[in-house]
PQR file of N, CA, C, O and H, with PARSE charges and radii, in Angstrom:
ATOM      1  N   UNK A   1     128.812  -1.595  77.765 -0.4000 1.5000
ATOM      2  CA  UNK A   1     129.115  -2.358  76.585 -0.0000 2.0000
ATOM      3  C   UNK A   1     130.544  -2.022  76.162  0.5500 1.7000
ATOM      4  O   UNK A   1     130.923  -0.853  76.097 -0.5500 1.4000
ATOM      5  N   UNK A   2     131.187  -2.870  75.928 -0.4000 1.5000
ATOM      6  CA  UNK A   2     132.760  -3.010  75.473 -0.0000 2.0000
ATOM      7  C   UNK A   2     132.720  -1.918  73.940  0.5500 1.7000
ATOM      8  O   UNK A   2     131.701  -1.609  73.322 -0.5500 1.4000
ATOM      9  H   UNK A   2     130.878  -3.820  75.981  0.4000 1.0000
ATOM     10  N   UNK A   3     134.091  -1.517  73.631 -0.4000 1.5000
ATOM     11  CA  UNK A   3     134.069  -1.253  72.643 -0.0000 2.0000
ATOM     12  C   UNK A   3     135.559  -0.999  72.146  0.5500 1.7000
ATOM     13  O   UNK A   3     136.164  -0.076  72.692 -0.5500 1.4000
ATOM     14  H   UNK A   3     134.918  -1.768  74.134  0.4000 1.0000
ATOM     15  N   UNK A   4     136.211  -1.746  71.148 -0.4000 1.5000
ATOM     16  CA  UNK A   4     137.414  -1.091  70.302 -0.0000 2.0000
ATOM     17  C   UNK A   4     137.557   0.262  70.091  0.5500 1.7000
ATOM     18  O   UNK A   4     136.473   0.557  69.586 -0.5500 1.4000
ATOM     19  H   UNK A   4     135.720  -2.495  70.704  0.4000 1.0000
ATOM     20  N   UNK A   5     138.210   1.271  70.159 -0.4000 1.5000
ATOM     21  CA  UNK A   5     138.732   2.427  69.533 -0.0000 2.0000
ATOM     22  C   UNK A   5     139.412   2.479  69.164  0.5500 1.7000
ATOM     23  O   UNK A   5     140.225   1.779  69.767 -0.5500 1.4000
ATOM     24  H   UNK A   5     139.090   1.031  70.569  0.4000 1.0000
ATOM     25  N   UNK A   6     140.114   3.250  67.804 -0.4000 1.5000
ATOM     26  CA  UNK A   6     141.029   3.680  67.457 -0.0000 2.0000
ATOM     27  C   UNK A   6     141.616   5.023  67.924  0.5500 1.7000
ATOM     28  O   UNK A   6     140.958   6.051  68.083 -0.5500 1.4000
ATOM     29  H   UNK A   6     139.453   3.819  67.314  0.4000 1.0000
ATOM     30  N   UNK A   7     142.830   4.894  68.107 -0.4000 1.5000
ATOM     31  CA  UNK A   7     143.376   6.372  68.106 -0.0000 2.0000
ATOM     32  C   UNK A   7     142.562   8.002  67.629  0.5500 1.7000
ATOM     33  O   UNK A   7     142.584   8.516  66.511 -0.5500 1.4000
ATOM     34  H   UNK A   7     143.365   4.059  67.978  0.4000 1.0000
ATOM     35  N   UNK A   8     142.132   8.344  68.434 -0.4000 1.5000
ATOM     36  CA  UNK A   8     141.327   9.562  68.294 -0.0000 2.0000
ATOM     37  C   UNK A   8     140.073   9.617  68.058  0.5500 1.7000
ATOM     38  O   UNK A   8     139.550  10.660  67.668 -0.5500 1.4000
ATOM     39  H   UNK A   8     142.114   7.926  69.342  0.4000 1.0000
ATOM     40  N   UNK A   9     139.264   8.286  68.297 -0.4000 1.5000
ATOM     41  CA  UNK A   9     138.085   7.925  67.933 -0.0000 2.0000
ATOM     42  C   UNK A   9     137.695   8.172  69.741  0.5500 1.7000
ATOM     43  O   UNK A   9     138.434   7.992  70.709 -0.5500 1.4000
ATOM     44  H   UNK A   9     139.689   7.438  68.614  0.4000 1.0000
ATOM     45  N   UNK A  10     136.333   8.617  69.696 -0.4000 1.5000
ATOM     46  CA  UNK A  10     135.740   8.649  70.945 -0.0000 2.0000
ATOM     47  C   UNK A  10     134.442   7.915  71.200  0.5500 1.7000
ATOM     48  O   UNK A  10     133.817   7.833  70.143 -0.5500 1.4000
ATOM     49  H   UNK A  10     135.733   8.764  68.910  0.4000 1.0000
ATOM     50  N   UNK A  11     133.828   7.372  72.179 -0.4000 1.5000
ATOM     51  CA  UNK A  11     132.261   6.924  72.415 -0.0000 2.0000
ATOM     52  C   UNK A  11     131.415   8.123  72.744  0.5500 1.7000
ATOM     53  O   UNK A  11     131.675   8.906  73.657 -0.5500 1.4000
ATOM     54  H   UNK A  11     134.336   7.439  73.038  0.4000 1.0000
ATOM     55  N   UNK A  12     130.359   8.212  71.914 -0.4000 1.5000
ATOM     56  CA  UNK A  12     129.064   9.916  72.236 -0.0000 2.0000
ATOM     57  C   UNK A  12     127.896   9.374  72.720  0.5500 1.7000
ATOM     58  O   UNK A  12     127.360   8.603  71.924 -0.5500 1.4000
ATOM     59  H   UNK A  12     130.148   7.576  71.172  0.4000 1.0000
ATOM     60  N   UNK A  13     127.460   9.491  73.525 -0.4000 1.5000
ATOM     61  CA  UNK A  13     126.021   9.436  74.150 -0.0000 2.0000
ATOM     62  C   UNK A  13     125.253   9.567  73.162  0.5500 1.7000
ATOM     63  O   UNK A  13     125.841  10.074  72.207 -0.5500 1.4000
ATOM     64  H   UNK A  13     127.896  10.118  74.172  0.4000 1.0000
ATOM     65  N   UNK A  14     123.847   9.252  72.912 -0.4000 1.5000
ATOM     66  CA  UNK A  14     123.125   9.282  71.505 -0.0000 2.0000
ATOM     67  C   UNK A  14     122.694  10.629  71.777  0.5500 1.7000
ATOM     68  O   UNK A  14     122.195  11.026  70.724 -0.5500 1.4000
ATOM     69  H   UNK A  14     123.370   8.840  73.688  0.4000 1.0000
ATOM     70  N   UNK A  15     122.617  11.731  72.835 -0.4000 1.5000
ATOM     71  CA  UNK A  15     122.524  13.065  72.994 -0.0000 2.0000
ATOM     72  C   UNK A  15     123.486  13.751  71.722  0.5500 1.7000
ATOM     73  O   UNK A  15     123.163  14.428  70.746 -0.5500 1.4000
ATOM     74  H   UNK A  15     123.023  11.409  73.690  0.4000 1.0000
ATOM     75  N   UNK A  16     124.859  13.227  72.229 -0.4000 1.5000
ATOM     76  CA  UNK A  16     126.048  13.817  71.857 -0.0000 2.0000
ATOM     77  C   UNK A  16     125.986  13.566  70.548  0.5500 1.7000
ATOM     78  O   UNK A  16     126.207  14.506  69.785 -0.5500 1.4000
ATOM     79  H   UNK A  16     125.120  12.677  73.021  0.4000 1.0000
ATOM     80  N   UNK A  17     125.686  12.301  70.029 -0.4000 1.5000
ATOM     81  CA  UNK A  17     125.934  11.595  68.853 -0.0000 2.0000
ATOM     82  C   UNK A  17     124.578  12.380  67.794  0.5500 1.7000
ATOM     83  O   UNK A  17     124.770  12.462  66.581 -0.5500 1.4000
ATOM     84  H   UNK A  17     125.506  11.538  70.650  0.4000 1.0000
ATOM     85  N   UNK A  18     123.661  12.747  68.230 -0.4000 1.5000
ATOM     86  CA  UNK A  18     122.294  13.868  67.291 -0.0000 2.0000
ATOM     87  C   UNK A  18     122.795  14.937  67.134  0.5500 1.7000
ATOM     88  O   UNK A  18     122.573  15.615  66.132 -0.5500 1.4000
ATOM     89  H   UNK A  18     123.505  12.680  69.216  0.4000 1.0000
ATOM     90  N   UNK A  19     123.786  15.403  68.359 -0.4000 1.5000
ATOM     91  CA  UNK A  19     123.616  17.207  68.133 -0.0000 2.0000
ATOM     92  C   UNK A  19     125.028  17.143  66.679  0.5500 1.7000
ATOM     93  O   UNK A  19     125.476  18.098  66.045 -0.5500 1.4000
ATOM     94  H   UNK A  19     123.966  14.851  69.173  0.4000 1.0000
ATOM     95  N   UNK A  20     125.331  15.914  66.582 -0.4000 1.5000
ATOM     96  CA  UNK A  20     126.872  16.241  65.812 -0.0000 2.0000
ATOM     97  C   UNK A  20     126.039  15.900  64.563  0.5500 1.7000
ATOM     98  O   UNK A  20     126.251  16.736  63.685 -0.5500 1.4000
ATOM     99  H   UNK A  20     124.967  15.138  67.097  0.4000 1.0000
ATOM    100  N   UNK A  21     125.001  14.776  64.124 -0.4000 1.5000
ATOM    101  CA  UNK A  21     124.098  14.507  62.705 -0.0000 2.0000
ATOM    102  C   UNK A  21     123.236  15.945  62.864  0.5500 1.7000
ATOM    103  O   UNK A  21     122.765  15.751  61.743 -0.5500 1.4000
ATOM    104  H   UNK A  21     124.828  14.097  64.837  0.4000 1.0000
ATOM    105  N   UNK A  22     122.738  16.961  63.185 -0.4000 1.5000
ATOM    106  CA  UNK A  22     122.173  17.722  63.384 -0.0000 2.0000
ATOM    107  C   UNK A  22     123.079  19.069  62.099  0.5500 1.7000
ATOM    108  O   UNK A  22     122.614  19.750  61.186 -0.5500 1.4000
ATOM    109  H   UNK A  22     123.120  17.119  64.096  0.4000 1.0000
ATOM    110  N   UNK A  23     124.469  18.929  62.657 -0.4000 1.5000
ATOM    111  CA  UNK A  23     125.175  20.279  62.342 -0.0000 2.0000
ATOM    112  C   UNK A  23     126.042  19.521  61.390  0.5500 1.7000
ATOM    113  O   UNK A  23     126.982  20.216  61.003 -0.5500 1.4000
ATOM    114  H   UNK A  23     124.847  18.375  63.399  0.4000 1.0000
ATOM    115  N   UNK A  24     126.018  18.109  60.805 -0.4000 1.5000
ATOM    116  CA  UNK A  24     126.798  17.717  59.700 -0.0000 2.0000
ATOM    117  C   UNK A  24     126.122  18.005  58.666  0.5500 1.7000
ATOM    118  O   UNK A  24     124.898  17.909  58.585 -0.5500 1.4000
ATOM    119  H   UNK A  24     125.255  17.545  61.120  0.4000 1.0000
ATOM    120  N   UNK A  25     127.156  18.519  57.473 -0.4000 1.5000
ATOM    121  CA  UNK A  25     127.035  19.151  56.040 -0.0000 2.0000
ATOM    122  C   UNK A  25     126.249  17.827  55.452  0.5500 1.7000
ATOM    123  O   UNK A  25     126.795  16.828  55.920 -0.5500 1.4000
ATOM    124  H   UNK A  25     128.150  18.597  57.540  0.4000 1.0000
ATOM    125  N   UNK A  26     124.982  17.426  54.452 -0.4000 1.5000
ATOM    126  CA  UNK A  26     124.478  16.663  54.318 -0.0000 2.0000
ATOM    127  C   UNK A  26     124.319  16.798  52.296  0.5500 1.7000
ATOM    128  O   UNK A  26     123.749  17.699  51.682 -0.5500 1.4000
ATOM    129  H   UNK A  26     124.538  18.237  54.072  0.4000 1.0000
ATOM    130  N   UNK A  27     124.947  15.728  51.782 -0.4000 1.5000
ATOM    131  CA  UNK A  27     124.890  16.124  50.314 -0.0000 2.0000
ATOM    132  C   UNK A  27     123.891  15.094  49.376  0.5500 1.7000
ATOM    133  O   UNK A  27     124.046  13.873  49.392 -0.5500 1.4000
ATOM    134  H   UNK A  27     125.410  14.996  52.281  0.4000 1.0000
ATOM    135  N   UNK A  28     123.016  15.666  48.690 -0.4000 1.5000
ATOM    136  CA  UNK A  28     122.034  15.416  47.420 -0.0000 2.0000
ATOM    137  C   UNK A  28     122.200  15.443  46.785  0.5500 1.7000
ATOM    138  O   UNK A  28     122.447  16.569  46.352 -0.5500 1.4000
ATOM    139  H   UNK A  28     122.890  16.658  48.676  0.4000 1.0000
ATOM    140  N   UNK A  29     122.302  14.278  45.839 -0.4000 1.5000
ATOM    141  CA  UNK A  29     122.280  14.381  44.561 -0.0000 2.0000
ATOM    142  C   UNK A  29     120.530  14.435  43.702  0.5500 1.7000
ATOM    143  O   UNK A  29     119.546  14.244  44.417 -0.5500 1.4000
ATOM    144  H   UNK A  29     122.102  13.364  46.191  0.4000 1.0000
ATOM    145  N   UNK A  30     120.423  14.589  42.835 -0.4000 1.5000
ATOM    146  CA  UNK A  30     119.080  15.130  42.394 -0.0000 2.0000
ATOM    147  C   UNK A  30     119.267  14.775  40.760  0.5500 1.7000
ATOM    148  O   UNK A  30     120.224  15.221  40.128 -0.5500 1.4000
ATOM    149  H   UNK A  30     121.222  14.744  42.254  0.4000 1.0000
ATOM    150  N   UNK A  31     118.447  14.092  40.275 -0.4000 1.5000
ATOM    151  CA  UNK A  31     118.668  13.739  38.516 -0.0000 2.0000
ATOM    152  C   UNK A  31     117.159  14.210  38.022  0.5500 1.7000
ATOM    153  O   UNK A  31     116.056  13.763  38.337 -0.5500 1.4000
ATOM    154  H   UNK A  31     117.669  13.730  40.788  0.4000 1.0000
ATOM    155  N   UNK A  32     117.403  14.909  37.438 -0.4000 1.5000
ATOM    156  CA  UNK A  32     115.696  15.839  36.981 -0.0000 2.0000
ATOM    157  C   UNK A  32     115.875  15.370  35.441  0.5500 1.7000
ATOM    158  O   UNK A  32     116.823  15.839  34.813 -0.5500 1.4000
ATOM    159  H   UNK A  32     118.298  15.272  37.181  0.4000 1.0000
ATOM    160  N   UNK A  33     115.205  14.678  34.967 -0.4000 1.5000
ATOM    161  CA  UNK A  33     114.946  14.220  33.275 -0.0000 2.0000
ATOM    162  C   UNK A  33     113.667  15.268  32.617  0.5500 1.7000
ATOM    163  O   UNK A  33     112.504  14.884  32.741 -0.5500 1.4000
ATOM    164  H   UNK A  33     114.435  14.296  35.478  0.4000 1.0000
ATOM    165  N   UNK A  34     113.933  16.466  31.991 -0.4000 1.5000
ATOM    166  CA  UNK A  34     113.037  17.116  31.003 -0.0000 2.0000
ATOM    167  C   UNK A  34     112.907  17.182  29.870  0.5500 1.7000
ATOM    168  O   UNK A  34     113.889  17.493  29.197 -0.5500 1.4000
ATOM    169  H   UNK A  34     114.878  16.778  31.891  0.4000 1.0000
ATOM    170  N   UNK A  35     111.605  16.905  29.214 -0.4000 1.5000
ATOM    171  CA  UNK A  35     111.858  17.279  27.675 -0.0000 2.0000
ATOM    172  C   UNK A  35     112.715  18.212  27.231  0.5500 1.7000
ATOM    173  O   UNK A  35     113.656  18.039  26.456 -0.5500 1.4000
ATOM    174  H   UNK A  35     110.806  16.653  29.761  0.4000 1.0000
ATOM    175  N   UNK A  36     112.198  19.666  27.984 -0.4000 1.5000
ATOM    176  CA  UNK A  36     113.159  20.389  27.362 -0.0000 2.0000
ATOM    177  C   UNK A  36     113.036  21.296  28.331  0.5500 1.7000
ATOM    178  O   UNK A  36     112.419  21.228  29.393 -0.5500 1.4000
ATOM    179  H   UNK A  36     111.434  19.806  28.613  0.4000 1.0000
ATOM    180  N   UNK A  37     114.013  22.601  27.630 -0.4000 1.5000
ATOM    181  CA  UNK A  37     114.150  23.958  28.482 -0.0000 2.0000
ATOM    182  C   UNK A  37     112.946  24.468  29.735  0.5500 1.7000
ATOM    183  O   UNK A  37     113.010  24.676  30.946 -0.5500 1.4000
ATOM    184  H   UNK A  37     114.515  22.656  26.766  0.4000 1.0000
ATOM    185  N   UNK A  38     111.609  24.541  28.451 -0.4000 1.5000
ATOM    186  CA  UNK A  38     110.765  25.376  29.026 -0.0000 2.0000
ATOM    187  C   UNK A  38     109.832  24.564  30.050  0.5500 1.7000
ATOM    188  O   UNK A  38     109.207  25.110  30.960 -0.5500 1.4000
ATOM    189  H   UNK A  38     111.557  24.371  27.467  0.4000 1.0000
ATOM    190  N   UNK A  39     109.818  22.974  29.740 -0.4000 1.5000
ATOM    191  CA  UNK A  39     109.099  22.055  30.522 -0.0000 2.0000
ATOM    192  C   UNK A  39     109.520  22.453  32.002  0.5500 1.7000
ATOM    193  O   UNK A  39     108.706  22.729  32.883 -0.5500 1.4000
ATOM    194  H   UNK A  39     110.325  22.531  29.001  0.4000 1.0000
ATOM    195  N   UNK A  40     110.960  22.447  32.165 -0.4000 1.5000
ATOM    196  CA  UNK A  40     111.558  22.241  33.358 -0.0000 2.0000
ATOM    197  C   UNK A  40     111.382  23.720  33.783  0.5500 1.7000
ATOM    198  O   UNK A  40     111.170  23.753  34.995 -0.5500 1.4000
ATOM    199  H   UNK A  40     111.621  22.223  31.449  0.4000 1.0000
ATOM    200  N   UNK A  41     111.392  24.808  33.296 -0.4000 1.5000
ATOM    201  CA  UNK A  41     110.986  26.450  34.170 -0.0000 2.0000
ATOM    202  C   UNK A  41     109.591  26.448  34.670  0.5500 1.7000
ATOM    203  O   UNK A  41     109.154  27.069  35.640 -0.5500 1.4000
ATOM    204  H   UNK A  41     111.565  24.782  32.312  0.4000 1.0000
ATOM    205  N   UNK A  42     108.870  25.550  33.754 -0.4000 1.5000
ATOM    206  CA  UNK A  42     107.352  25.321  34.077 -0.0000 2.0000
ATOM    207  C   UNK A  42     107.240  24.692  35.420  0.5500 1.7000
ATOM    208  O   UNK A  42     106.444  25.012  36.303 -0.5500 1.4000
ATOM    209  H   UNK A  42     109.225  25.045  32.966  0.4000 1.0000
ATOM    210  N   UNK A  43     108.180  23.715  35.460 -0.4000 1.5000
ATOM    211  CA  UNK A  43     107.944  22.554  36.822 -0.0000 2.0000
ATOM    212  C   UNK A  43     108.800  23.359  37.777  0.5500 1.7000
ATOM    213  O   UNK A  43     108.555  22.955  38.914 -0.5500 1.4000
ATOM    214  H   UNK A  43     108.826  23.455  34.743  0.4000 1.0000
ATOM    215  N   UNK A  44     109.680  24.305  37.792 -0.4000 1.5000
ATOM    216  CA  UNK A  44     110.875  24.102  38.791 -0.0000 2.0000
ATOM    217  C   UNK A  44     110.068  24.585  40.119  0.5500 1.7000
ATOM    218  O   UNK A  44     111.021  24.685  40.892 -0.5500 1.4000
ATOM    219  H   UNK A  44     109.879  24.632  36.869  0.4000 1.0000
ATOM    220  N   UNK A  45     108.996  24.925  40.829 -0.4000 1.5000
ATOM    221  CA  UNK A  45     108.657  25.603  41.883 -0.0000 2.0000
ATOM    222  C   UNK A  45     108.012  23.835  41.891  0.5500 1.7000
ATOM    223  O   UNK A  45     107.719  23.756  43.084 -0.5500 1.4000
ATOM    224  H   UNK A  45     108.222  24.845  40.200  0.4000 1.0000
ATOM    225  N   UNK A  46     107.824  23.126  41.581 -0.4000 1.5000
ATOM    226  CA  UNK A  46     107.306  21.895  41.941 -0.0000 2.0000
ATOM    227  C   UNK A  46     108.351  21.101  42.241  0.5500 1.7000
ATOM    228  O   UNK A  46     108.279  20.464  43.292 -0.5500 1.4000
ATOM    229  H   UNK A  46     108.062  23.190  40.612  0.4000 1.0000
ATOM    230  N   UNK A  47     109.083  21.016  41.720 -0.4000 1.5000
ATOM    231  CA  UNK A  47     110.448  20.393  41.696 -0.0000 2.0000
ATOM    232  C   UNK A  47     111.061  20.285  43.198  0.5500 1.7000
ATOM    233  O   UNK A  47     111.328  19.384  43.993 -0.5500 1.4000
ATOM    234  H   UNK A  47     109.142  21.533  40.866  0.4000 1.0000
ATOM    235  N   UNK A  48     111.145  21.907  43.137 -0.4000 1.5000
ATOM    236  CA  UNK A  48     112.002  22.511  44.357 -0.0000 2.0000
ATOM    237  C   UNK A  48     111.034  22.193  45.515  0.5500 1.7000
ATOM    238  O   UNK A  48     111.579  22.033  46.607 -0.5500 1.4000
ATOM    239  H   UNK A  48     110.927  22.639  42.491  0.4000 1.0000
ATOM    240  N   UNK A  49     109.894  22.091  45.474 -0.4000 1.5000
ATOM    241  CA  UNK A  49     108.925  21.939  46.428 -0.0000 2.0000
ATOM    242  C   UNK A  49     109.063  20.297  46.846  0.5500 1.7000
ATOM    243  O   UNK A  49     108.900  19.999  48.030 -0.5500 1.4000
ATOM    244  H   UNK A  49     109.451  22.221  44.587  0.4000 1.0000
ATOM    245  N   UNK A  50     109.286  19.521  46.116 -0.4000 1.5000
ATOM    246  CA  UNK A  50     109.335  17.813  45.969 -0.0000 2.0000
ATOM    247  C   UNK A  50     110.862  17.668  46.859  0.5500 1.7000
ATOM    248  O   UNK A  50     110.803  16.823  47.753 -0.5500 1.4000
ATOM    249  H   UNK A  50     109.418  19.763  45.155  0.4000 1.0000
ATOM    250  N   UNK A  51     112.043  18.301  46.735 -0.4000 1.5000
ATOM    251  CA  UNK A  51     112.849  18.053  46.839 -0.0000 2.0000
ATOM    252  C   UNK A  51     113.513  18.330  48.069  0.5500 1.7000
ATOM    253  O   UNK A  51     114.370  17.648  48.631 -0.5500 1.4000
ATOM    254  H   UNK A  51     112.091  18.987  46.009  0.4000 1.0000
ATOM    255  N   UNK A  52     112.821  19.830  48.549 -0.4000 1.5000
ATOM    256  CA  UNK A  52     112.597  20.436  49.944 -0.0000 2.0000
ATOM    257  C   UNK A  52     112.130  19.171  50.941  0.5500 1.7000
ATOM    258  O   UNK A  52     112.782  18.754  51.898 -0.5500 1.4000
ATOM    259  H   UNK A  52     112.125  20.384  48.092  0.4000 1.0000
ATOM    260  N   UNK A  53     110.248  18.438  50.261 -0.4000 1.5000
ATOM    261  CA  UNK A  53     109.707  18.022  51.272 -0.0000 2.0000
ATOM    262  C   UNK A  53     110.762  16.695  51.605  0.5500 1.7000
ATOM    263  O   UNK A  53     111.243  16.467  52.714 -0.5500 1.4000
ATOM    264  H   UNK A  53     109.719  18.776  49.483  0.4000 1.0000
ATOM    265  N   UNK A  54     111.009  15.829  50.275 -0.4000 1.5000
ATOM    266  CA  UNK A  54     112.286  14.695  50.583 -0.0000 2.0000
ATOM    267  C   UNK A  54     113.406  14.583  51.049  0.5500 1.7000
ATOM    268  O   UNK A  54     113.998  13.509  51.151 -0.5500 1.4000
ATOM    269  H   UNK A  54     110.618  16.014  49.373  0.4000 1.0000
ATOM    270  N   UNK A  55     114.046  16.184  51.552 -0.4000 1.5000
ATOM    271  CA  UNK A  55     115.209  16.664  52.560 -0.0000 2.0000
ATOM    272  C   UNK A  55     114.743  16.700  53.653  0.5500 1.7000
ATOM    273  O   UNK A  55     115.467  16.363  54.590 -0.5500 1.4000
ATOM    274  H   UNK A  55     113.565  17.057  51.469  0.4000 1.0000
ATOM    275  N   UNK A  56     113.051  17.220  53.963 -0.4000 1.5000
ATOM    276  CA  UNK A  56     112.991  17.355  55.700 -0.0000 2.0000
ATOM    277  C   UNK A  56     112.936  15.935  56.143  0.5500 1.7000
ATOM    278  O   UNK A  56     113.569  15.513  57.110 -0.5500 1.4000
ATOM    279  H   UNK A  56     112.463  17.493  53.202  0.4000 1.0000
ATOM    280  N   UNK A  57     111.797  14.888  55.054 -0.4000 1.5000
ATOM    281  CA  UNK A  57     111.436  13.545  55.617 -0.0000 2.0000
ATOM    282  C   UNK A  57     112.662  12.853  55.650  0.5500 1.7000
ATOM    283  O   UNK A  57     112.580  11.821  56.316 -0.5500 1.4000
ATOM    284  H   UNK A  57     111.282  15.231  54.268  0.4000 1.0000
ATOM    285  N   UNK A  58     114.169  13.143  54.981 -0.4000 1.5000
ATOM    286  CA  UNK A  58     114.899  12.259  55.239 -0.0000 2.0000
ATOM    287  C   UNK A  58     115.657  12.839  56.688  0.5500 1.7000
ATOM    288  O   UNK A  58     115.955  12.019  57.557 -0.5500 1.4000
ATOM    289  H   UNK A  58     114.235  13.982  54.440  0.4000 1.0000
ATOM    290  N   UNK A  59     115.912  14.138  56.860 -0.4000 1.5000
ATOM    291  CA  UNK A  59     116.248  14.423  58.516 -0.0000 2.0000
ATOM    292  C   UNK A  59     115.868  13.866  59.441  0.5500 1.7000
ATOM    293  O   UNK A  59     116.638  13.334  60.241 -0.5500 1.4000
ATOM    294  H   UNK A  59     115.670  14.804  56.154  0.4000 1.0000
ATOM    295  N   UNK A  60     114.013  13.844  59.608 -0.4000 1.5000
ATOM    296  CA  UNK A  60     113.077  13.325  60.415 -0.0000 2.0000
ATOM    297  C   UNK A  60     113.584  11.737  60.379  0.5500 1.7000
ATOM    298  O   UNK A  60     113.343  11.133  61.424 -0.5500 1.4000
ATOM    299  H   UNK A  60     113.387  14.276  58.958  0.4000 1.0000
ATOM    300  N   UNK A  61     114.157  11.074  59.478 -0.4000 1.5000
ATOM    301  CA  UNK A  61     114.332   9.380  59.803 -0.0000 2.0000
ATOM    302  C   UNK A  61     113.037   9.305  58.817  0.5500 1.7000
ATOM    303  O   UNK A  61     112.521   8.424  59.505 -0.5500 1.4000
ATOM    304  H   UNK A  61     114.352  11.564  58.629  0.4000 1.0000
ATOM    305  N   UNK A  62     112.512   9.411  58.244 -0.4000 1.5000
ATOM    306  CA  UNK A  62     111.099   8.687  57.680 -0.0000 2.0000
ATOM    307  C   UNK A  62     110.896   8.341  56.037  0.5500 1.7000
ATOM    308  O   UNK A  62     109.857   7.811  55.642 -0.5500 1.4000
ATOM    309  H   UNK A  62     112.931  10.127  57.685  0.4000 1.0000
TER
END
């Protein structure tokens, strides 16, 4: 398959092209709405647990 490049741009095998999404820095943003102080110390092991499982399922593709 044909392809344009630019200057310093390369083509990766989809091998090549996982191991580089694998080891790229990946950033979350996260908006937590609490009543208040103590609501949110109450929830945070749930929170962190919710937010963990929605980082692996978005790695996995799912």
């Amino acid at each position: 398959m044909p392809a344009i490049l630019q200057r310093g741009e390369q083509v990766l095998s989809r091998r090549e092209a996982a191991g580089y999404g694998a080891t790229a820095a990946q950033t979350v943003n996260v908006t937590i709405n609490a009543r208040d102080a103590e609501s949110f110390r109450q929830s945070r092991t749930q929170i962190a647990a919710d937010i963990a499982r929605a980082v692996s399922l978005g790695r996995r593709g799912m």
